[in-house]
C-alpha angles and dihedrals in degrees: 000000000000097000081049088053092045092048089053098053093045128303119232087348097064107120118227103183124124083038095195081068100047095053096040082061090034085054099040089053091038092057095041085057093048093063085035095056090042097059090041088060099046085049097055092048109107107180134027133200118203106172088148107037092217119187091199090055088072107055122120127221097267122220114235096182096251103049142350123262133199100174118147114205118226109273113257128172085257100056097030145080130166146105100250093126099053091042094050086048093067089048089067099117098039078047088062091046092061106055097044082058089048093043090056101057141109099262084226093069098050105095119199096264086058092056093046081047089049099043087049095044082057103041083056099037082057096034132341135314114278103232097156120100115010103329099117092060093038085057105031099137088047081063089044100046087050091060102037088069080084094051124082085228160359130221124185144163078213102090100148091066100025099047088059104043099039095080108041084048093043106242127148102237128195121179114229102210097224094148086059094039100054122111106240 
């Protein structure tokens, strides 16, 4: 985005001095594209899919006048509100497929999301799931793998965790080769 917006002021001839006031107009056209970009990507989405109703999922980045911000706080009682637990809670046997998948693999293919899956699967199968604090992001193909079970099909750039889970939680997974793919 910011060779493209080089390239539209000017290209190599873009003058940069002073520099205070090509960044002020680098920056002006930089933050315009953020919420740009925000609102293009929540208009190309066709289908969502809101199992958890999480208040938190929804949130936009946030201008604070000097920069953007796209910080999300750790989820408390006080700032959240969703229905991750319950819907994790119907999830228990596909749960205990999938650590005895996990227990069952070459340490050397369980990344360190699959451990924090793993730690979490247990912790719920025993208890409850452990929404507070910053879970849902730490396990976040584990969420995905659970809905995915009502799709036709996933695809991901993200093979070392879904090409472990898809099949104890019973999920259709197709790797989608970014890394070979990318310019470079």
């Amino acid at each position: 985005m910011f060779a493209q917006l080089i390239s539209l002021l000017g290209g190599v001839d873009y003058p940069i001095n002073p520099w205070q006031e090509a960044r002020r107009q680098l920056l002006t056209h930089l933050d315009a594209q953020i919420a740009v970009s925000w609102e293009e990507f929540r208009s190309s989405i066709d289908k969502i899919f809101d199992d958890f109703e999480c208040t938190r999922a929804t949130e936009p980045p946030t201008d604070g006048g000097e920069r953007w911000s796209a910080v999300v706080p750790h989820c408390t009682k006080a700032n959240t509100r969703c229905t991750v637990v319950s819907y994790v809670a119907r999830h228990i046997d596909n749960l205990k497929r999938l650590l005895e998948a996990l227990s069952s693999l070459n340490p050397t293919d369980i990344t360190e999301e699959l451990r924090s899956i793993r730690k979490v699967a247990a912790e719920t199968i025993k208890n409850t799931y452990p929404w507070e604090g910053t879970t849902c992001r730490s396990v976040g193909d584990l969420l995905i793998g659970l809905q995915s079970r009502s799709g036709k099909v996933l695809i991901s750039s993200n093979y070392k965790e879904h090409a472990q889970m898809c099949a104890p939680l019973g999920y259709t997974f197709k790797e989608f080769p970014v890394s070979s793919i990318r310019s470079k």
